[in-house]
N, C-alpha and C positions, 0 to 999 in steps of 0.2 A: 482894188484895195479900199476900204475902210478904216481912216484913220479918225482918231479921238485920243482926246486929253482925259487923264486919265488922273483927277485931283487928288483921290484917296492915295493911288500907287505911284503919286508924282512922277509920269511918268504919259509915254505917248503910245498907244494901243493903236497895232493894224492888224486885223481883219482881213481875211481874203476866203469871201465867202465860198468862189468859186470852188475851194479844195478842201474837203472839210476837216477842219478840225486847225489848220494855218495859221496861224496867227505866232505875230511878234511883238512885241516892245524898246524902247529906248529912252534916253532922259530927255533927246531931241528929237523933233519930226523928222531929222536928215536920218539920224541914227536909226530911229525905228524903220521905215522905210528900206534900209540897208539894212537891217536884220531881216529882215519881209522877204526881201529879195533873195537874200541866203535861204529864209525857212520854205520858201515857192522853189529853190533849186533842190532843197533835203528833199521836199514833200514827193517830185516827182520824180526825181531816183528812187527812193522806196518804194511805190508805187510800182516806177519801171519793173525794179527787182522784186516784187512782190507777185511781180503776173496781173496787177490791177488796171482796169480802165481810166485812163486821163482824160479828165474832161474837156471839152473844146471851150476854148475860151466866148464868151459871150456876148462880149461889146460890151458897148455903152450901154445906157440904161435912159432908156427914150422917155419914158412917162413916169412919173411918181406915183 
């Protein structure tokens, strides 16, 4: 996950590059986070039920 602050939409932006198109918000990082969490459990039920490939997760991110 990819979280950012988010000044225009007061608000906190995550990101979850791995699954595309994922992403949540909330008014706190706990919040947003726990939407993420729910929107990463929708993403890959549809998916499931859609007949699509889910991707393997990919660690950590060693180099910048």
């Amino acid at each position: 996950m990819i979280i950012w602050r988010s000044v225009e939409d007061k608000a906190f932006v995550v990101d979850v590059p791995e699954l595309s198109g994922c992403m949540a918000h909330g008014p706190t990082r706990q919040v947003a986070i726990t939407n993420a969490e729910d929107a990463i459990r929708f993403w890959i039920k549809t998916a499931k039920d859609d007949g699509l490939t889910i991707p393997q997760p990919r660690g950590r991110l060693v180099f910048a």
